[in-house]
Backbone bond lengths (Angstrom), bond angles and torsions (degrees), N, CA, C in turn:
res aa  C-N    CA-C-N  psi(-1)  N-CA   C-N-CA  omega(-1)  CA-C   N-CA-C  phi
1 X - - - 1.437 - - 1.520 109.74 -
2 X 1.271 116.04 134.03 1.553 118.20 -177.55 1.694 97.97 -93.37
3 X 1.568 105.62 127.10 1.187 110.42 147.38 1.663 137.82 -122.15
4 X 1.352 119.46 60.82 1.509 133.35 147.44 1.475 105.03 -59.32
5 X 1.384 95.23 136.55 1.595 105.73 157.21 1.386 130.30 -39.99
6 X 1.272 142.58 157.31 1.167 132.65 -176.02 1.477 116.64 -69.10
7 X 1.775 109.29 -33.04 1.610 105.49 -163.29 1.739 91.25 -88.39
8 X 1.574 132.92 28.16 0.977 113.05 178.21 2.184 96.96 -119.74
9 X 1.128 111.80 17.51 0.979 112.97 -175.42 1.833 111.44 -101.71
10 X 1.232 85.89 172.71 2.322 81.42 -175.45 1.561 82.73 -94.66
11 X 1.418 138.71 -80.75 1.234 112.55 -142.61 1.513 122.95 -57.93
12 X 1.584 146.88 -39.53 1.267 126.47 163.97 1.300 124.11 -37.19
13 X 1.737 126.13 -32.74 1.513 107.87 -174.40 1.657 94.08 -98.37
14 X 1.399 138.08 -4.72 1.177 111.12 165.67 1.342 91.15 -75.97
15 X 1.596 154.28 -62.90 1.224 122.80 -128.13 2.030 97.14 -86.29
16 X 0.909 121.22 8.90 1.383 118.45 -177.55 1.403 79.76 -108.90
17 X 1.231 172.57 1.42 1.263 159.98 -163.27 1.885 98.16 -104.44
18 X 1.168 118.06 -62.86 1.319 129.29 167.73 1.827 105.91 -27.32
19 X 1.391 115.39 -73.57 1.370 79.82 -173.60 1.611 115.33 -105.62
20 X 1.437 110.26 33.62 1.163 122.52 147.84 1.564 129.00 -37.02
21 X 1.567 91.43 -75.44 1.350 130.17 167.47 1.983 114.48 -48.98
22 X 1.352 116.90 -34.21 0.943 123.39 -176.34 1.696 109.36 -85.28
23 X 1.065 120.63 -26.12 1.770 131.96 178.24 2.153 88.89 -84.00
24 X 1.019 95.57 -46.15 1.668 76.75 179.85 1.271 123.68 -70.83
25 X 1.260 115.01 -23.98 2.095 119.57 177.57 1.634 79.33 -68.58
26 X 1.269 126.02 -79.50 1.517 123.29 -156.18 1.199 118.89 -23.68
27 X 1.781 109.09 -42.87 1.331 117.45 -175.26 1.586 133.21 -83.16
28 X 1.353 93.37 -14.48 1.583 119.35 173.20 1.685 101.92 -87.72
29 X 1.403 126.53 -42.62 1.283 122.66 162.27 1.269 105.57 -61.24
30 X 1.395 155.31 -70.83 1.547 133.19 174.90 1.266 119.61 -34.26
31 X 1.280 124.49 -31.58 1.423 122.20 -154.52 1.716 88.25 -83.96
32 X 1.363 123.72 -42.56 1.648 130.67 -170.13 1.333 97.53 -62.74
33 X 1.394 124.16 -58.96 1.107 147.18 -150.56 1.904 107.11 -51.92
34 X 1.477 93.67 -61.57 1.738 119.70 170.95 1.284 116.94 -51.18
35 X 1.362 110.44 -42.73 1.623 119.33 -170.36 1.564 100.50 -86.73
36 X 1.326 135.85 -24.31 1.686 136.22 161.75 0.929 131.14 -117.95
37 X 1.505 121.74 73.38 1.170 129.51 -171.12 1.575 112.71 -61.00
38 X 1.076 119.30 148.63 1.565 130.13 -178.12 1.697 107.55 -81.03
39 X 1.200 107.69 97.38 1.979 106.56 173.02 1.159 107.90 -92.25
40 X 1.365 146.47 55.53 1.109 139.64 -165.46 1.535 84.78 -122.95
41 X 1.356 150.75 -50.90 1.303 144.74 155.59 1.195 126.23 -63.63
42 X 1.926 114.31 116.04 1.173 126.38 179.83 1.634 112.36 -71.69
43 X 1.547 109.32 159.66 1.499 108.04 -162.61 1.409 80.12 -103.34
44 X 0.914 128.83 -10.01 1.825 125.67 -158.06 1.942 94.84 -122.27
45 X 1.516 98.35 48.87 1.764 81.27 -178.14 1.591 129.52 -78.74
46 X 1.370 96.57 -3.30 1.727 107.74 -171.68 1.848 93.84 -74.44
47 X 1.384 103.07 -67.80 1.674 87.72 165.02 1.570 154.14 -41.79
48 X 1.383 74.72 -45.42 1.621 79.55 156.95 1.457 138.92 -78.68
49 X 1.683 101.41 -9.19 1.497 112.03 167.99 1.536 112.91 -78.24
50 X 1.355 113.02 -30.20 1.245 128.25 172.80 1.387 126.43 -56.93
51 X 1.453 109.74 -32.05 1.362 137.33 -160.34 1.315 108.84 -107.01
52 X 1.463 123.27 -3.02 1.120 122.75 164.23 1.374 113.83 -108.33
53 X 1.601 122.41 -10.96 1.253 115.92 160.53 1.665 108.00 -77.61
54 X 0.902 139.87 3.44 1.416 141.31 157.87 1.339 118.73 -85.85
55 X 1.422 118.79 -42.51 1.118 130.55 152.23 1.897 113.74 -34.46
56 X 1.064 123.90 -62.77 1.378 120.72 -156.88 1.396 95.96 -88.85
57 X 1.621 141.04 -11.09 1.437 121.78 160.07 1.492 122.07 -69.17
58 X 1.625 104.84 -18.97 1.518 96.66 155.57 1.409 148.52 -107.71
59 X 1.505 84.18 -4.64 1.956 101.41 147.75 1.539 106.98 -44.44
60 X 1.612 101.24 -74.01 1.740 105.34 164.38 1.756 120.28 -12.11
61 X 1.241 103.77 -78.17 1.384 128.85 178.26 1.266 136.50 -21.24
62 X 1.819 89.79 -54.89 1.523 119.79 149.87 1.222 134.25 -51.29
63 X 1.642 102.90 -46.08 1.206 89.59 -175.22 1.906 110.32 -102.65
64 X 0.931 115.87 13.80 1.566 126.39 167.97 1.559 109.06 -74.01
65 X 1.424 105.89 -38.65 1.588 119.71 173.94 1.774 113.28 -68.43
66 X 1.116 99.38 -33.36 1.392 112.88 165.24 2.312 91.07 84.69
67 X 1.364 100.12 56.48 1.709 102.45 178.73 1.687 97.76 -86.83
68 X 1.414 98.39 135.88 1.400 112.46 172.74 1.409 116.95 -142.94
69 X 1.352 123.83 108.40 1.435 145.59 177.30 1.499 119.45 -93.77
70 X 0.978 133.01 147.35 1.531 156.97 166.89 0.964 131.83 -101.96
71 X 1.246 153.00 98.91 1.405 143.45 -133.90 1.907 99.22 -140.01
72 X 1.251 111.52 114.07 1.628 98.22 177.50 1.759 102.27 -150.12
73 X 1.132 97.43 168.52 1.976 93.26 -177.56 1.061 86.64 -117.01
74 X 1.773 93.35 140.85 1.607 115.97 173.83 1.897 84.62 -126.09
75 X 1.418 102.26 110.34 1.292 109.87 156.14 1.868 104.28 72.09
76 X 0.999 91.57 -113.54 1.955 106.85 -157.03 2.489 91.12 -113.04
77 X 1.034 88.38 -27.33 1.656 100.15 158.25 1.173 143.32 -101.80
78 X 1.546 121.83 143.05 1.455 109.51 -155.65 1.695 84.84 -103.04
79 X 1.336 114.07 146.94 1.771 107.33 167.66 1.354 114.33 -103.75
80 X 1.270 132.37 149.89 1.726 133.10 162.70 1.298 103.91 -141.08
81 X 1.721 97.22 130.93 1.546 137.70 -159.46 1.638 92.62 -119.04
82 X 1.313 106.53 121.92 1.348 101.95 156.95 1.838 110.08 -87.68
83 X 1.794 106.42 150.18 1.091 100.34 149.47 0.849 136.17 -115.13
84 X 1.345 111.42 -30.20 1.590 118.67 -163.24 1.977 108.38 -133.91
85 X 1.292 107.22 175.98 1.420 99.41 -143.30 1.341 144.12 82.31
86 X 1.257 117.13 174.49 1.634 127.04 173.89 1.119 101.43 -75.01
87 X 1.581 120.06 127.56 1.294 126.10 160.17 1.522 154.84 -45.45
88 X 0.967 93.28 75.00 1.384 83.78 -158.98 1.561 152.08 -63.60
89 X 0.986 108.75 3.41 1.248 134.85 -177.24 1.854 130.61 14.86
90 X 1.131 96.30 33.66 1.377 110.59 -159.23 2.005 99.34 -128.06
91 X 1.004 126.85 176.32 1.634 123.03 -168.59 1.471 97.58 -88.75
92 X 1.009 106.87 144.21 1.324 128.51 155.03 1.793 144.85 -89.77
93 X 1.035 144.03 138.14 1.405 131.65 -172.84 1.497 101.48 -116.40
94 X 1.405 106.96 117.01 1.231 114.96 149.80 1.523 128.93 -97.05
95 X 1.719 103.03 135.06 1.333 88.34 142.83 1.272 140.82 -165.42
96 X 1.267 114.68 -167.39 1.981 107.51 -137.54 2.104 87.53 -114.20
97 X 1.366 114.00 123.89 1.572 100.63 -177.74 1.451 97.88 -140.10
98 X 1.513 105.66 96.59 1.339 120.90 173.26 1.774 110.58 -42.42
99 X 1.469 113.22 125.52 1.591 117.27 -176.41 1.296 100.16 -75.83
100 X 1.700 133.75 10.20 1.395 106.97 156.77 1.817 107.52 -167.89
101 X 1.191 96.95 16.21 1.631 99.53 175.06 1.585 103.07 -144.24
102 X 1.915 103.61 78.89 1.739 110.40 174.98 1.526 114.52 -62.45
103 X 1.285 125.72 -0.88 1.606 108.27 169.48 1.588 101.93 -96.19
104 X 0.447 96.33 43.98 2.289 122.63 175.67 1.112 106.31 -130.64
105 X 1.469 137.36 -28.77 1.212 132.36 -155.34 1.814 104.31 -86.71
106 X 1.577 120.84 134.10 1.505 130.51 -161.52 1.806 90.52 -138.62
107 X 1.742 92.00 139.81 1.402 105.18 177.15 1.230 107.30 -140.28
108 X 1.370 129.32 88.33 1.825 145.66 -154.97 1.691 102.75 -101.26
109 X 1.061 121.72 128.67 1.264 131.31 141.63 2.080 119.35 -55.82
110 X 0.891 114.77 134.65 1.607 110.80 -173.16 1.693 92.01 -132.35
111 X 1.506 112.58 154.47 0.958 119.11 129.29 1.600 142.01 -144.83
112 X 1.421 146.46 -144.61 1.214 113.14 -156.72 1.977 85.84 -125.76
113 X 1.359 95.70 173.08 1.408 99.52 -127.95 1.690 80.31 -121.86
114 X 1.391 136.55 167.21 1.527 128.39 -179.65 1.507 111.21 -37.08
115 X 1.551 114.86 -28.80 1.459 97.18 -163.69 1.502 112.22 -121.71
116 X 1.527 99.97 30.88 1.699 102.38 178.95 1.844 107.54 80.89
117 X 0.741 97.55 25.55 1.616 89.44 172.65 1.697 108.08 -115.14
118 X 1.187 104.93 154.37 2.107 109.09 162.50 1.578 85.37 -92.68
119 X 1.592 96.26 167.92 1.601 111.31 175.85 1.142 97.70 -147.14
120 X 1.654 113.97 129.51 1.768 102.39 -179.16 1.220 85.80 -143.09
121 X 1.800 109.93 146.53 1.440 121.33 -168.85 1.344 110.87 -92.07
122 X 1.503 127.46 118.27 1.738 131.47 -152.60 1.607 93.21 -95.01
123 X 1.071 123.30 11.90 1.474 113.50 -165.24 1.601 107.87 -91.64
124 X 1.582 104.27 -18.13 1.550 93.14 178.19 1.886 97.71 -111.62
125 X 1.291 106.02 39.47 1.964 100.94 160.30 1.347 90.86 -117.91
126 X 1.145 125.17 148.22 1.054 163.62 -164.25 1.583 108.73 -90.48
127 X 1.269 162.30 179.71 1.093 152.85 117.10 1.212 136.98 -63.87
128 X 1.395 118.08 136.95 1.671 122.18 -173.18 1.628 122.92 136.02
129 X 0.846 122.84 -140.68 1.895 118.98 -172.38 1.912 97.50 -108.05
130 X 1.396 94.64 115.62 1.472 113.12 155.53 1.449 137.56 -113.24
131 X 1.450 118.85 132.72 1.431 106.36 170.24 1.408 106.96 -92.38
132 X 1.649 112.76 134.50 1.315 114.18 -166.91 1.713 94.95 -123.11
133 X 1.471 115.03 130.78 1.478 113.76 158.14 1.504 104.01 -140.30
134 X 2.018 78.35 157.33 1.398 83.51 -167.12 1.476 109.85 -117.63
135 X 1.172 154.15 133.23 1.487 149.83 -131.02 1.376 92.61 -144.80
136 X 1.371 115.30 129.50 1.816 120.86 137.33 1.459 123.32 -55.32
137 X 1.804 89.40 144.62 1.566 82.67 -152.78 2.069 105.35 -67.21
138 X 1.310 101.81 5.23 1.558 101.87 173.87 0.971 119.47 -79.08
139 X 1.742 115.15 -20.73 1.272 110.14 -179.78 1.880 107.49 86.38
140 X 1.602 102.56 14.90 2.058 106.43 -177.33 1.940 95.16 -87.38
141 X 1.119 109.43 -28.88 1.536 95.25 -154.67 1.624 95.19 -137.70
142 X 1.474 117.64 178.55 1.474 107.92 -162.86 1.951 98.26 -168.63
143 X 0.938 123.52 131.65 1.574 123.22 -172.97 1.453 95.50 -146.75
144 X 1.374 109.56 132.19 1.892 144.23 -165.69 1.396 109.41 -118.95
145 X 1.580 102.32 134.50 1.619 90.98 153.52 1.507 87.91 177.61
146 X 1.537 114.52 152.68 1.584 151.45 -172.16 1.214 102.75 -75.99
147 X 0.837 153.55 146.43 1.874 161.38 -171.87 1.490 123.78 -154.30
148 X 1.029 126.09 152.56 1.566 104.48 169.07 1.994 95.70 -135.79
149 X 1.112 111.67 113.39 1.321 131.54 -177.55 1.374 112.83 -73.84
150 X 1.450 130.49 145.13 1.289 102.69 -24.90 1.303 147.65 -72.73
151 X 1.207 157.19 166.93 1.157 139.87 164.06 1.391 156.21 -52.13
152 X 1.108 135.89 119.27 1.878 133.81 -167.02 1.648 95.80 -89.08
153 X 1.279 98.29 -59.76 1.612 89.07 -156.46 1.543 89.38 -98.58
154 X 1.666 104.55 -140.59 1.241 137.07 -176.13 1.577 105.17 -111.00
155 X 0.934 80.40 163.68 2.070 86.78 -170.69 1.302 94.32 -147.22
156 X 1.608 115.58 143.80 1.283 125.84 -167.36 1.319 104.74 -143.40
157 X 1.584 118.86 125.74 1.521 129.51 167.51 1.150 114.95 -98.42
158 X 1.353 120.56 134.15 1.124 125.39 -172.23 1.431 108.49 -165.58
């Protein structure tokens, strides 16, 4: 018969080690958990559900007008070409809403430049998936679209 004390034996501190170990992940998961909160859920979602049915009468709007944009990167700037539609010649608001890092998210006034173009400076988006819309500056009509930055081709709203 062995008589050592108990705290001098292996199996009590392995079997107290097990959920030792398990109270410390928990606590290292709170500690991550606290320090990055998840913003991907709005606190204000009734409005914003609201606000997207306003939203899509001028998706509508847009495209009754028949607005057609071009969207391509030249360099360290993003360019937008209108094509189609009434001209509008007046500023535009874009904006840029990172699908998962909102202190990224940019909402620019543009306007068009001697030769009909917007010019927007790409150096402060970040890389990865954006929803980009682009709004009259009245706020009548409204054109959307998903991207993944930076750009290869051309991208077209319509």
């Amino acid at each position: 018969m062995n008589n050592t004390p108990w705290y001098k034996q292996f199996w009590p501190w392995f079997l107290i080690l097990l959920p030792g170990s398990v109270v410390i992940a928990a606590l290292i998961t709170i500690k991550i958990a606290t320090d990055n909160p998840v913003a991907l859920v709005a606190e204000d979602y009734y409005k914003k559900g609201k606000a997207i049915n306003q939203d899509l009468s001028r998706i509508t709007q847009a495209r009754n007008l028949g607005m057609v944009f071009e969207l391509k990167q030249d360099g360290e700037q993003l360019v937008l070409v209108q094509h189609g539609g009434p001209a509008s010649g007046a500023a535009l608001e874009i904006e840029f809403h990172h699908t998962t890092l909102p202190q990224h998210d940019l909402t620019q006034m543009v306007t068009q430049d001697a030769l009909g173009r917007y010019l927007l400076p790409a150096d402060r988006l970040v890389d990865g998936k954006w929803q980009v819309m682009i709004d009259a500056h009245d706020q009548s009509w409204r054109l959307q679209k998903r991207l993944q930055l930076p750009l290869s081709n051309s991208v077209w709203f319509q």
